[in-house]
N, C-alpha and C positions, 0 to 999 in steps of 0.2 A: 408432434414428433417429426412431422414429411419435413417442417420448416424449417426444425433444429438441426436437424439434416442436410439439408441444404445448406444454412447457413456454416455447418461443422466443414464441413468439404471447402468450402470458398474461403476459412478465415482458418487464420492459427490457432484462435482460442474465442469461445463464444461465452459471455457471463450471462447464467439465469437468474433474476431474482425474483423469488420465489416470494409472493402475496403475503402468503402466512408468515411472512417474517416481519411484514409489513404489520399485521392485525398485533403481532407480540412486542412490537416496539412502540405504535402508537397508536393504541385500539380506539380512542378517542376522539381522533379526529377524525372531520368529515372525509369523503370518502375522495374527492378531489384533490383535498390538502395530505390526504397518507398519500396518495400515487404522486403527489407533485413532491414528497421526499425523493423515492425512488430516482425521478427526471430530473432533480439538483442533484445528486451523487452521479449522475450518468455526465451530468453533463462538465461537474469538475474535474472528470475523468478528463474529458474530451480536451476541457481547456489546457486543462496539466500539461497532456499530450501536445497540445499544439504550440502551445509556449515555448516549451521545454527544448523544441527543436525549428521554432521557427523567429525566438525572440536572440540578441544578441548573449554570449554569457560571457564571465571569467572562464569559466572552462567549458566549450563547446560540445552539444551532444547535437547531431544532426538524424535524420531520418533513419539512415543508415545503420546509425546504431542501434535503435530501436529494432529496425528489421534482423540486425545482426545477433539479439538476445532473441528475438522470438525463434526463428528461423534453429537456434541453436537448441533450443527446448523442445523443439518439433517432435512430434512420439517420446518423449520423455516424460509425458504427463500432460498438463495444463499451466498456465500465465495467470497472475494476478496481476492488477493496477490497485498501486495504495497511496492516497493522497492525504498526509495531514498536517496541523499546522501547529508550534510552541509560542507559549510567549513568556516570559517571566526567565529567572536564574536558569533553570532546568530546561529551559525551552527546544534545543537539542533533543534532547530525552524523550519528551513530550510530544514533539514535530514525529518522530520516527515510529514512536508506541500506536498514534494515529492513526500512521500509515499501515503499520502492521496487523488492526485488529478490526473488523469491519462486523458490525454486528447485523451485518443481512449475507454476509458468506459463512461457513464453516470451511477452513483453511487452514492445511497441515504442512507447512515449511519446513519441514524436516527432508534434506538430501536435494534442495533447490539445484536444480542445476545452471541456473545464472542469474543476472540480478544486472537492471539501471539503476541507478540510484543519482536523481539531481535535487540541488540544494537551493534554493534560494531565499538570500536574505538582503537586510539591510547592510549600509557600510562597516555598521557594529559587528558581521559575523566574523568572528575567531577562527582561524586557523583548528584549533582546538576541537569547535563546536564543533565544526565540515567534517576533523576526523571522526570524532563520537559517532555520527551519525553513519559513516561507512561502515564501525566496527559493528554497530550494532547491527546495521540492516542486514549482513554478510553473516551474521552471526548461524546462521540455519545453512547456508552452501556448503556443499561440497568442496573438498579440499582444491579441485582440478576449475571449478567453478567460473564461467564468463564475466566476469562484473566490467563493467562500464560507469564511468562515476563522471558528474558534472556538477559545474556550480553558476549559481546567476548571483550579482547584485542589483537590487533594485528600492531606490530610494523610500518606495510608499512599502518598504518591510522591514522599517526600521522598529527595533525592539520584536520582533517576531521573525521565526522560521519557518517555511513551509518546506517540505520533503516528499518529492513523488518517488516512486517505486515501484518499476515492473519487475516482478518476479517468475522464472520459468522452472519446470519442473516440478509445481505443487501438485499436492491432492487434495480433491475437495468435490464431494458428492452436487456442488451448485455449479460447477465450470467445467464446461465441453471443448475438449481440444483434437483437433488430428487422429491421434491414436488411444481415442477412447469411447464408449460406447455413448450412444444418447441416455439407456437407461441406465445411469448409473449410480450404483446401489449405495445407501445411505451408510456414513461413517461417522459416528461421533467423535470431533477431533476436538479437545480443548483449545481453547482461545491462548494461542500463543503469551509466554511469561511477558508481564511488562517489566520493562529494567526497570530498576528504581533510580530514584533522585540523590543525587551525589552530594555529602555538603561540604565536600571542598574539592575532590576529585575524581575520578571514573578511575575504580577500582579491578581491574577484569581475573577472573582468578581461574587463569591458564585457557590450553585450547578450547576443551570443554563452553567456555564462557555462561556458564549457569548465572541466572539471577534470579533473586526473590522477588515474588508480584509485589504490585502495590496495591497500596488500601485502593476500596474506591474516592475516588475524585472528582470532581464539578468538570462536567464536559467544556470547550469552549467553543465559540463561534453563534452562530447565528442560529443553530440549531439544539444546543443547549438543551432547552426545555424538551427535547424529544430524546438526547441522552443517544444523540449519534453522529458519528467524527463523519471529516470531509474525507468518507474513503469509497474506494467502489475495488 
């Protein structure tokens, strides 16, 4: 607790992840290969982050910005980072649901008070797609809410989306921010709605924007077989 302490006071927002989530998602494996899941979500955080404001884009997001959603969440809660990726018809969809749903946080986006949201894809992304993924991500803000929205092209994301997203203003018993306690008392918050897959167009039905979950699905990427997205 002296360290979480410390580290609460020097940062904007501190993410714990907590072992036994580790033991519920892949009890299985050796004890090296569970904690080195853990240090790949930490670290595509990182890369997310530093790409996002250090690589060229169509629509630039710089440091700045970054500093300017967290900074604006400050005592309004806690900051998430969601990183995930689509590929296929739906991949939009997919890319954002990712991002959203992180099976080592419990995270309750309801009343966000702001939101980055950068997109990157191949030459192939739509105009379309880029929207989809703002409406959705935005879909938990506040009406008055800071969004910041960016986009990258990059050739090796061709037929695939990836979608970062920092979010401020959440609640969530595993994330320590500014104006909130170290011991912070356990909330069981359900796992955020996944949109569903559209088959021909993205339907929104009013402010509200309610959507039905979907079935479960075949996770993708390289961690698949442990049945956990590129998110932190």
């Amino acid at each position: 607790k002296e360290a979480l302490g410390k580290l609460k006071d020097a940062a904007d927002s501190v993410v714990v992840v907590d072992n036994n989530k580790l033991l519920q998602h892949c009890p299985h494996l050796p004890v090296n290969d569970a904690f080195g899941v853990a240090d790949e979500i930490l670290a595509r955080m990182v890369k997310g982050i530093s790409e996002t404001i250090s690589m060229p884009s169509l629509v630039n997001l710089e440091f700045a910005d970054v500093r300017a959603v967290m900074k604006d969440g400050a005592g309004k809660g806690v900051a998430m980072i969601g990183l995930g990726e689509g590929e296929g018809k739906d991949r939009a969809i997919d890319a954002v649901n990712s991002a959203l749903e992180n099976p080592l946080l419990n995270v309750d986006y309801r009343g966000a008070t702001g939101a980055l949201v950068h997109i990157t894809g191949g030459p192939d992304l739509t105009l379309e797609e880029a929207s989809t993924v703002g409406e959705i991500a935005t879909t938990y803000l506040r009406d008055n809410a800071n969004v910041i929205w960016g986009a990258r092209i990059d050739p090796e994301f061709e037929k695939r989306i990836q979608v970062m997203i920092i979010m401020t203003g959440v609640s969530s018993p595993d994330l320590i921010g500014s104006g909130t306690s170290i011991t912070v008392p356990h909330r069981d918050f359900s796992a955020p709605k996944r949109h569903p897959r559209r088959p021909t167009q993205l339907a929104w039905e009013g402010p509200s924007r309610r959507f039905d979950p979907l079935p479960p699905e075949e996770k993708q990427g390289i961690m698949a077989k442990l049945d956990i997205d590129y998110i932190l």
